[in-house]
N, C-alpha and C positions, 0 to 999 in steps of 0.2 A: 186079597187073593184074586187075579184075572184070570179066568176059566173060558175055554173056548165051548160052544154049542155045537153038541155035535151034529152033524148035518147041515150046517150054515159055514159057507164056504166063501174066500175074497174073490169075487170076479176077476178074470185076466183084465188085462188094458185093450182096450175096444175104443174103434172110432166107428162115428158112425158112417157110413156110404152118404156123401152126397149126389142127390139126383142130378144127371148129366141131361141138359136139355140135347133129344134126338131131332138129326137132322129133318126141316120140314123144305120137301121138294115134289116138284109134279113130272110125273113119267109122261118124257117126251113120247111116248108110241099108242098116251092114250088121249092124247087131246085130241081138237076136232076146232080146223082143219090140220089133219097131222104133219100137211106139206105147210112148210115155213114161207112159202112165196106163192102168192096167188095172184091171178088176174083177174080183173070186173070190168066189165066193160056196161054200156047204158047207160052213164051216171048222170043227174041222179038216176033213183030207181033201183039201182044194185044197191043189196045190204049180202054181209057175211058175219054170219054166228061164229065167234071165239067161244070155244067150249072147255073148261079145264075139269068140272064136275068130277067126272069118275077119273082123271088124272092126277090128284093131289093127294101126296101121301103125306101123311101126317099121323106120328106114331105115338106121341106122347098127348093125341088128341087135344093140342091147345088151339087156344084162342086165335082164328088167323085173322088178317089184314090184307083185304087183296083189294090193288089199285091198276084199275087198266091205263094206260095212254095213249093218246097218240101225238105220233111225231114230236115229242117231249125234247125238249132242252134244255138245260142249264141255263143257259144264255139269257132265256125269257121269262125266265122262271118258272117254267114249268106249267102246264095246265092237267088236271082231271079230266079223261073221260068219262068215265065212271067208276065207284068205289064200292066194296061192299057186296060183289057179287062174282060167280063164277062163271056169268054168260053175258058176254058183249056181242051188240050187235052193232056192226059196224057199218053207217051208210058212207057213202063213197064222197060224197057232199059231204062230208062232216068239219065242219069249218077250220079243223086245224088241218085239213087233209090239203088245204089250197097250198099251204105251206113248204108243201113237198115239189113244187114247180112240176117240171119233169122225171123228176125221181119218183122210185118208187115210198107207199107213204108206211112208216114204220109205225106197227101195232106193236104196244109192249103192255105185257101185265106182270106186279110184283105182289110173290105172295112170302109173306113174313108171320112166325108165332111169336113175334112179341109185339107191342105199341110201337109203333114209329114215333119219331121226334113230332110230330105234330101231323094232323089232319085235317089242318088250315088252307096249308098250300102244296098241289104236289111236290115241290122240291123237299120239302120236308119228311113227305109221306116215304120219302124214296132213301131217309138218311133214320140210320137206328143208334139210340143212346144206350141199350141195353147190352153187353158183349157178347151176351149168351146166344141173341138173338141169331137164327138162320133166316135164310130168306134163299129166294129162286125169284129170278127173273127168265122170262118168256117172249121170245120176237119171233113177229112175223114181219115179213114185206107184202104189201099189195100193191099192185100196177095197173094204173087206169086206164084202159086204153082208147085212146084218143079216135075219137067220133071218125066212124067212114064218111 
C-alpha cells in the first residue's frame, strides 16, 4: 500500500536564475582630466594625472584589469604603459609619445572584469577569451606644443 505524508508536498519545476555578469564601465563626467584633449607644453617637464578612481563603476564588484597605453598599435604589437592601476601619470617624453610625430599622442586605458587573454603582451591584454567579459575603453588626446 503507497500512502502520501501529509504535509510533504512535490515541488513545482524550478530553474535556477543564472547570475548575469553586470556591465563594468567608467562614468565619463567623473574622470580627471574630464576634457578628452589636452595640451602640454615644456616637454620634458610636463606630466598629466589620468584619473579614473572615483569613475569606475563596477556593480557586481569583480575582479578588474586595467591596462593604460600609449599611442598603442596593432601593428607593433602593442606596448604597456602601465598596468594595474587607476592613476597614470603621463610625462610628455614618454618614449612611445615620439611616435605620434606631429599628431597629437593618444592616451588610452582598458578596464575589463574578466582575465584578458594574456598579460604578457599588450595586444593580448586588450583581447578577452571570456564572453561574459565587459570592458570599457577610455581616450584621451594630448598635444605638445612645440617650443617658442
Amino acid at each position: 500500500m503507497v500512502g502520501l505524508v501529509p504535509g510533504c508536498l512535490i515541488p513545482p519545476d524550478f530553474e535556477f536564475a543564472t547570475a548575469e555578469n553586470m556591465q563594468t564601465h567608467v562614468d565619463r563626467t567623473a574622470i580627471r582630466p574630464i576634457d578628452g584633449y589636452q595640451t602640454v607644453g615644456e616637454c620634458p617637464g610636463t606630466a598629466i594625472e589620468f584619473d579614473i578612481r572615483s569613475a569606475i563603476i563596477n556593480p557586481d564588484d569583480d575582479e578588474l584589469f586595467v591596462t593604460w597605453y600609449v599611442n598603442y598599435s596593432d601593428a607593433d604589437g602593442g606596448q604597456f604603459a602601465q598596468t594595474d592601476t587607476e592613476v597614470f601619470n603621463f610625462a610628455c617624453d614618454h618614449p612611445r609619445a615620439a611616435l605620434s610625430g606631429d599628431r597629437p599622442i593618444l592616451i588610452e586605458v582598458v578596464v575589463m572584469d574578466r582575465r584578458p587573454k594574456s598579460l604578457a603582451n599588450a595586444m593580448d591584454a586588450r583581447t578577452v577569451d571570456d564572453p561574459t567579459t565587459t570592458l570599457d575603453i577610455v581616450s584621451w588626446y594630448v598635444d605638445v606644443e612645440a617650443p617658442q
